[in-house]
BALUMVEX-357983 format. One line per field, with one value per residue (C-alpha): residue number from 1; x, y, z. Coordinates in pm, whole numbers. Example, Ala and Ser with C-alpha at 12.3 -4.5 7.8 and 13.67 -1.06 7.14 Angstrom:
# residues 2
n: 1|2 $
x: 1230|1367 $
y: -450|-106 $
z: 780|714 $
***
This chain:
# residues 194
n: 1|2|3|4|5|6|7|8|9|10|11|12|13|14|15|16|17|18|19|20|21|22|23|24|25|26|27|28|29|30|31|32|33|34|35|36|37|38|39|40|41|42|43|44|45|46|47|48|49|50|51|52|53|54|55|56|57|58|59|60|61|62|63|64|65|66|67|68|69|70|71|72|73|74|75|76|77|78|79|80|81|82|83|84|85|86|87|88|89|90|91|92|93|94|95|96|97|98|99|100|101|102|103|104|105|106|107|108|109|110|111|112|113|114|115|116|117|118|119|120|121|122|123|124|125|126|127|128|129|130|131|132|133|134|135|136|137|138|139|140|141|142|143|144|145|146|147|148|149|150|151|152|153|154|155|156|157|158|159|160|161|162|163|164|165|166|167|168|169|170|171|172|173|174|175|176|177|178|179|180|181|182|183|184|185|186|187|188|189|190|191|192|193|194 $
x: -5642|-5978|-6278|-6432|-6788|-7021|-7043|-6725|-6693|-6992|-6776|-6477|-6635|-6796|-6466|-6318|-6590|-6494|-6144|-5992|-5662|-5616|-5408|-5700|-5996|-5748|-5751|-6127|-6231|-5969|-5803|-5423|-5356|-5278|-5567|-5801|-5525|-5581|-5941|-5988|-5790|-5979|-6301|-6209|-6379|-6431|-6832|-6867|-7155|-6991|-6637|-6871|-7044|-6669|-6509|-6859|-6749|-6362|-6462|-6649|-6340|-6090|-6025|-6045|-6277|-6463|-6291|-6573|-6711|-7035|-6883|-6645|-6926|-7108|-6852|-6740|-7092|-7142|-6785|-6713|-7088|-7237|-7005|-6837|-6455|-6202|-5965|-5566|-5523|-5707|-5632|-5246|-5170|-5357|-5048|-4775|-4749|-4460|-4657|-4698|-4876|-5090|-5046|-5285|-5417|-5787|-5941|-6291|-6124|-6003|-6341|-6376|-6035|-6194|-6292|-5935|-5798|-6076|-5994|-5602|-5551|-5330|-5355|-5480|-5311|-5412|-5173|-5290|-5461|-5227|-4963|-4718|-4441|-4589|-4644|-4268|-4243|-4598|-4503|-4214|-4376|-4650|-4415|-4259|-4610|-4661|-4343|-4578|-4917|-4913|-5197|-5397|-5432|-5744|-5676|-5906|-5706|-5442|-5390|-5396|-5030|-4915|-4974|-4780|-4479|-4538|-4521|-4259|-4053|-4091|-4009|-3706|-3550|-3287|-3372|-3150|-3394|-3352|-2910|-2969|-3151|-3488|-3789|-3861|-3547|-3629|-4008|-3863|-3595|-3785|-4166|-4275|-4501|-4749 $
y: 1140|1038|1272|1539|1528|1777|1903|1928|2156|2392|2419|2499|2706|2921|2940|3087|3394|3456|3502|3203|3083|2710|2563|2723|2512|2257|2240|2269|2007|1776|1738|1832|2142|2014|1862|2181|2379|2153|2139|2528|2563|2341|2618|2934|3128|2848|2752|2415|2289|2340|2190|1885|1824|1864|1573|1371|1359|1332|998|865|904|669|376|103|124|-197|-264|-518|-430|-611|-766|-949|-993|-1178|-1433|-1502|-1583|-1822|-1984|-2013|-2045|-2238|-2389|-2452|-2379|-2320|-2098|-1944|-2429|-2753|-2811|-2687|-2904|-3244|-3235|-3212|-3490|-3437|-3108|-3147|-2830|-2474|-2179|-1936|-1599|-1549|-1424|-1561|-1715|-1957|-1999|-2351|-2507|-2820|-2882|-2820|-3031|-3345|-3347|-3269|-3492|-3183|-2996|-2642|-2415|-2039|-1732|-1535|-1239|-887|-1128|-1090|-1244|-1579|-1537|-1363|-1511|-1381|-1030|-1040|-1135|-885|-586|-705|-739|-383|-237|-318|-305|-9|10|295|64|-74|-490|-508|-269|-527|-744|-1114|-1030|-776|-1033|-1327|-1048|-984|-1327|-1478|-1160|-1261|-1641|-1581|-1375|-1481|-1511|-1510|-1779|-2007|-1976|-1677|-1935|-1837|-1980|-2146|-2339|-2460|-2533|-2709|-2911|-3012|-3069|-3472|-3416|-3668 $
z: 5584|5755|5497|5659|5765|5649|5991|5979|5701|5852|6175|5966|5760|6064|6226|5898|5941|6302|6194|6347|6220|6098|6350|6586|6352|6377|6771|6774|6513|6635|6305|6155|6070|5745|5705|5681|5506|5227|5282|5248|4956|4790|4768|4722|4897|5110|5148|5335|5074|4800|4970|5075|4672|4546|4853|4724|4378|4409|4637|4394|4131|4350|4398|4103|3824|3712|3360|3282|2961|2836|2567|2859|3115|2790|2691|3079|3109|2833|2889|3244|3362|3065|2986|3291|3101|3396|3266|3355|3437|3367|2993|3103|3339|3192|2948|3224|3433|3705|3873|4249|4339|4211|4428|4339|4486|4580|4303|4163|3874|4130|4306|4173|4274|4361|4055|3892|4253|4099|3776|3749|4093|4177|4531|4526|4794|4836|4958|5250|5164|5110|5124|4806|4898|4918|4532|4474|4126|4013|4164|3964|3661|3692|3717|3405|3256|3407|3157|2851|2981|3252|3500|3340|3000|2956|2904|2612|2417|2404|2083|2122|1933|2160|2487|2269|2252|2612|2673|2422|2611|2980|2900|2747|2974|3174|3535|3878|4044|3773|3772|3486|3262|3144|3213|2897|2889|3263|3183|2888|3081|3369|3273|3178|2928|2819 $
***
């Protein structure tokens, strides 16, 4: 549903004084009828002002929140732009010697993949944007991620313990990709360390 203009809401509101019905505002305003049922019972009585402040407000509620806390905004700074740390990779993969690729999403934690490409001497490929199945694994992991730590959880309530639980959890679980092994026992197997 496409918000209502304030005009919109004047118009509506004028038709609701001349007795017009809402599939009649509807037809006139070019909008569902479901649309400005909802929209009048949202004010009661309906006054398009006060409908408008109240739409305003409930916009600026959606959508995601930034969970970046000055603490974290702090140490990112110092770390990644001081001190130039990439994070998620580089000190990972300079102990394993047999990988051929990283597939990563586009996030800004990625935004210097050259530099991990230089130094590792390991191509960087990107997924298309909205595009989760190129990343089926990762999706798969995150919902299991999602079981502990559900969306609405703030990440820095969670204990450096909890997320080795988390993680210990996810790794030893038995996986149909991997012939029902899990993926420590296949990381284990099949990684040259060195």
């Amino acid at each position: 549903m496409t918000s209502l203009s304030s005009q919109e809401r004047t118009v509506i509101q004028t038709l609701l004084e001349l007795n017009y019905s809402v599939r009649a505002i509807a037809r006139f305003i070019k909008r569902s009828p479901s649309t400005v049922s909802i929209e009048i019972h949202q004010v009661t009585p309906y006054k398009a002002e006060i409908a408008h402040a109240l739409a305003l407000k409930k916009r600026h509620l959606r959508g995601r929140h930034d969970t970046l806390t000055p603490a974290i905004a702090v140490f990112l700074n110092h770390h990644i732009g001081i001190l130039k740390w990439s994070p998620v990779l580089i000190r990972f993969f300079q102990g394993i010697k047999n990988a051929k690729s990283i597939t990563v999403d586009r996030g800004r934690e990625f935004a210097k993949y050259n530099e991990i490409e230089q130094k590792l001497g390991i191509p960087v490929y990107f997924a298309h944007p909205y595009s989760p199945e190129e990343r089926g694994s990762n999706e798969i992991l995150n919902r299991y991620v999602r079981r502990f730590i559900p969306k609405e959880r703030k990440i820095e309530t969670v204990s450096a313990k909890e997320l080795d639980q988390i993680n210990h959890w996810i790794n030893a679980r038995p996986m149909k990709t991997l012939n029902w092994q899990s993926p420590r026992k296949v990381f284990q197997q099949f990684a040259v360390f060195g």
